[in-house]
N, C-alpha and C positions, 0 to 999 in steps of 0.2 A: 110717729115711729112705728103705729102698730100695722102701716100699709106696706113696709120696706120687703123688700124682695128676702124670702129666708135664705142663708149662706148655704151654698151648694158643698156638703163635707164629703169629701171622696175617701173612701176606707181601704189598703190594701189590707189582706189578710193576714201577709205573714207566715210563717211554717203551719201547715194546716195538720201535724203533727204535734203541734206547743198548745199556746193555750191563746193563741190568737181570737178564733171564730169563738171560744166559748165564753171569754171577756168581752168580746164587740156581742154578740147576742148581748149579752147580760147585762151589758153599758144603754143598748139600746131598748129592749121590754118595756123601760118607764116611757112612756109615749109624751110624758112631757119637755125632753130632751130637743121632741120637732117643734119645739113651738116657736124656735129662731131659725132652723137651719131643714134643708132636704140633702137625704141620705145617698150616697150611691157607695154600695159593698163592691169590688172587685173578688171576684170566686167565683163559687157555681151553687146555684138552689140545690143541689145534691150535697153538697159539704156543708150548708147551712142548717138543710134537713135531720143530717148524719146527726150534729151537733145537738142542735136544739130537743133531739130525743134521748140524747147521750146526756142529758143534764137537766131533763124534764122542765123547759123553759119554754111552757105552753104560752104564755104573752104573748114574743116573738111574732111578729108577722111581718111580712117583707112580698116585694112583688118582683117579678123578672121582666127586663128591659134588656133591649137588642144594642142602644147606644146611650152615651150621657145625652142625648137631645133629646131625650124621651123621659126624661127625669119626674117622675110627678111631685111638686113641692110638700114639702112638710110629711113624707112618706121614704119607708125605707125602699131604696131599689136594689136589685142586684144584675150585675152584667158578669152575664155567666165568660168565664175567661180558660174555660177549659170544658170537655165532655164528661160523660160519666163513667169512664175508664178508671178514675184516680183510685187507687185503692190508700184510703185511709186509716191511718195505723196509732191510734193517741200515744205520745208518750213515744215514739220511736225516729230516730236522725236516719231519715232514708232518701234517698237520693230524688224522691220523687216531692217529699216536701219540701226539698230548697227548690226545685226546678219548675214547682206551680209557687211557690212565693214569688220568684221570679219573675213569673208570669203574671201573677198577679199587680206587682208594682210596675212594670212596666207598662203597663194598661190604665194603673192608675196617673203614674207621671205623665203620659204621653195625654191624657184627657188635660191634667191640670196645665201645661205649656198650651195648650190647646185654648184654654179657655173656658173647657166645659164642665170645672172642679173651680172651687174658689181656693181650697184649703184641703192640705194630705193629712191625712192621719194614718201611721202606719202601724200595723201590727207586731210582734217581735218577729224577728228573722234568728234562723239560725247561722251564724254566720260560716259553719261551717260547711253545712250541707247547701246554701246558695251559692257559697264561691265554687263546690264541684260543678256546678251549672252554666256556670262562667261569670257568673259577676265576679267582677275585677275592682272592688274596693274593701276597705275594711270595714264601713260602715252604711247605714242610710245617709249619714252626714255628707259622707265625703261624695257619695252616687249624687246627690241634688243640688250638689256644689257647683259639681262636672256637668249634671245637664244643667244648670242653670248658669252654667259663663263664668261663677265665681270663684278667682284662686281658690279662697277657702276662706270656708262659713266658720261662725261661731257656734259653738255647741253648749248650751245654758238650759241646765236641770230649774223650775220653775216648783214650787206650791206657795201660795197665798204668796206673803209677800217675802220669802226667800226662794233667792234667786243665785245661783251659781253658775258662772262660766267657765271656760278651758281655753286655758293659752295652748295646749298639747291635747289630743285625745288619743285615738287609738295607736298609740308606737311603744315601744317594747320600753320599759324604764331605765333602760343605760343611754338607751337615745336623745332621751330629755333635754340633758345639761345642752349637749351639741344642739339641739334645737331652737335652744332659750336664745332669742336676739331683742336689744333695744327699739330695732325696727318690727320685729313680731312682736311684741308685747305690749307696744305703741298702739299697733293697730289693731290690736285687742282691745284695749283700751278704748279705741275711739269707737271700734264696732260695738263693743257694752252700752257704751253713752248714747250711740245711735239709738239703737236699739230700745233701749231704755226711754227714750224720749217718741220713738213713731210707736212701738210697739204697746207701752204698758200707759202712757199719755205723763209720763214724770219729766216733770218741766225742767228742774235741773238736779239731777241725777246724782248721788253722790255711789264712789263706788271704791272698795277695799281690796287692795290688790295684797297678797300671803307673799311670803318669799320662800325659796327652793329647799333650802337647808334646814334642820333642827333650828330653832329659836331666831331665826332669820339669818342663819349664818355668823350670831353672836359677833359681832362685828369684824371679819373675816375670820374668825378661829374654826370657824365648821364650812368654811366655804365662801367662793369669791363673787358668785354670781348676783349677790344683791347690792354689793358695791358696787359692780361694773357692767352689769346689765341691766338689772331688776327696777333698781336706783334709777340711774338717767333716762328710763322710760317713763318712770313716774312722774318724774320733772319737766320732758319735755309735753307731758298730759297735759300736766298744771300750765302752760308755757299758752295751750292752745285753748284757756279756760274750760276744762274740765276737772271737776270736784273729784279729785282722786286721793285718796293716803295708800302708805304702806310705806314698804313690804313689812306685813304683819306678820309674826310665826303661826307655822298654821297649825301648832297640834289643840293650844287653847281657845283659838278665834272664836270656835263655833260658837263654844259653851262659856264666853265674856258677855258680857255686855255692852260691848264698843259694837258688835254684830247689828245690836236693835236701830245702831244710827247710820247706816248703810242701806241704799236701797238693792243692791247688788256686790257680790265678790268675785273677784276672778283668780281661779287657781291657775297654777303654771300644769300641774299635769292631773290626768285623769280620777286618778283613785284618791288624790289630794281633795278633791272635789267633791268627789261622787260618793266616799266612804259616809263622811259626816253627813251628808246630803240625806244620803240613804235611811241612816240612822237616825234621822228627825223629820222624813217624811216619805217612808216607804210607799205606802199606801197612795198618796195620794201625788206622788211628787209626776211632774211631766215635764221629757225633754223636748225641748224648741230648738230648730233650726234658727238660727239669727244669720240678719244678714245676708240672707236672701230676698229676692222679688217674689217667692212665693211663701206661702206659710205652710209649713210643714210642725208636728208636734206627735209625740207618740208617748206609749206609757214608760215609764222609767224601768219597768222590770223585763227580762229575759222570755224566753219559749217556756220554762218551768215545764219540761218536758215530764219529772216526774211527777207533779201531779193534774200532766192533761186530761181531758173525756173524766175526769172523775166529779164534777161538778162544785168542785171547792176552791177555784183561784178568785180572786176578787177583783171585781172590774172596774172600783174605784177610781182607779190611775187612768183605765181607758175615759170613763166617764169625764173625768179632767182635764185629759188631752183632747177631746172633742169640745168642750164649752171652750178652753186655753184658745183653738184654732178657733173658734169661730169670735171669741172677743179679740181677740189681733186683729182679727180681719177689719173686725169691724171698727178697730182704734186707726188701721190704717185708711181704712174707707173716709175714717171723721177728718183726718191730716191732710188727705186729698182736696177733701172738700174745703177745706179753711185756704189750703193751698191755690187752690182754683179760681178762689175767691175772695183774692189781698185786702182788698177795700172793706169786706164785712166783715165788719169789728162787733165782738161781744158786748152784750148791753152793759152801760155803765152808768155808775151813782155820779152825775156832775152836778150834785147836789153842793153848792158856796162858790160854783166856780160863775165867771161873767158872762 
């Protein structure tokens, strides 16, 4: 294992106003982090520079490279994706940091369709100051969904072994209800189990689906949608052998102990998810793209605009979402190859057989 090619992690930057470059710096300094995977930064050595004297993070070293085919393994690179005009401003939503975010992930997407990225890791975005640039989604999620072919990906906050998905993500909360279908929930369902099985290598997956209402809708008195949606997706799960319960209520789930025997939960909407999520693993929690052909992972927290260039965000989360991407990768590298390779069965104890 120790001759395998390191995972090629491609990094967009993100609002270079937030606290993107100065968590990826600081995720990356420990030089032990190359000992599986080679770097490539999307930005420019002039915003790495800014950075790294902005938060005296003299480790940091990095080299510039013209294309990902130039990558040197086990070494941070950077492919400068803009000149040195950019005026960097920490801390401030200016029109020029969504429009080099921008720039940056689409440089980084277009290498990973490409081929010449294994795994995206992306930076926070603002999402305000990128949509004036013209991105046209509300999320990462939803941008890698669309270049990658697929209606729509599943959105699953990760640390150790809790794991939370999104039947809903980013839409306004009166949309919800109208969103919630037996056939969307279903295949929520089954993308969790996927997922669960290529991505994290869990052979059979058991997984906790919450339901919409106060107390699950206390058997319609607060609501109908776990009788008549929530419910028959659950069933028809069970129907196609997949380990599913619910709908659990979601205000006590987290903090039960029914949680410890679930290898995953899926919430129907975003802050259902993400509030507790947050609240038991800020630090170190990482959302995953599922359900894509590529692997994408980024940290769970925001631009933290106000406390960017100050040298205080903690780049735990990114450091998490970079190993996260590179163990997928390599869970799906291992599934390939078992795949490729029907007939080679794991060794076995036929120890009393004939």
């Amino acid at each position: 294992m120790e001759n395998r090619q390191p995972v090629r992690v491609g990094i967009s930057i993100g609002d270079v106003n937030g606290i993107g470059p100065e968590v990826t710096i600081k995720a990356l300094s420990d030089n032990r982090i190359l000992q599986d995977c080679s770097v490539v930064i999307y930005a420019s050595t002039r915003t790495l520079s800014f950075y790294k004297k902005a938060i005296k993070e003299h480790d940091f070293q990095y080299q510039s490279i013209k294309t990902a085919d130039q990558i040197d393994p086990r070494k941070i690179n950077v492919i400068n994706c803009w000149g040195d005009d950019l005026r960097i401003e920490p801390g401030q939503k200016t029109e020029a940091g969504g429009k080099h975010a921008f720039l940056s992930l689409e440089a980084a997407t277009a290498d990973l369709a490409a081929n010449k990225i294994d795994v995206l890791v992306t930076a926070p975005i603002s999402k305000e100051t990128i949509q004036k640039a013209g991105f046209q989604f509300p999320g990462h999620t939803e941008y890698l969904a669309d270049m990658s072919g697929v209606a729509e990906a599943l959105m699953m906050m990760v640390s150790e072994n809790l794991r939370v998905a999104l039947v809903s993500s980013h839409i306004a909360l009166k949309e919800v209800p109208e969103q919630l279908t037996k056939e969307k929930i279903l295949n929520k369902i089954k993308a969790l189990n996927t997922s669960l099985k290529r991505d994290f290598k869990i052979v059979r997956p058991k997984i906790a689906v919450l339901g919409l209402n106060p107390h699950a809708g206390e058997k319609g008195a607060m609501g109908q949608e776990e009788s008549e949606v929530i419910t028959p997706a659950i069933q028809a799960a069970k129907q196609e052998d997949i380990l599913v319960n619910g709908p659990f209520p979601a205000d006590g789930f987290f903090g039960s102990e029914a949680r410890k025997h679930y290898d995953a939960v899926l919430a129907m909407y975003h802050d259902q998810g993400l509030a507790p999520f947050k609240a038991l693993a800020f630090d170190s929690g990482v959302n995953f793209t599922a359900g894509l052909p590529v692997v994408r992972t980024s940290p769970d927290h925001g631009t933290a605009f106000d406390i960017a260039g100050k040298g205080i965000a903690s780049e735990t989360s990114m450091r998490s979402a970079i190993y996260l991407a590179v163990d997928i990768y390599r869970n799906r590298e291992f599934i390939r190859e078992i795949e490729a390779n029907p007939l080679q069965s794991q060794p076995q104890n036929n120890k009393g057989r004939d």
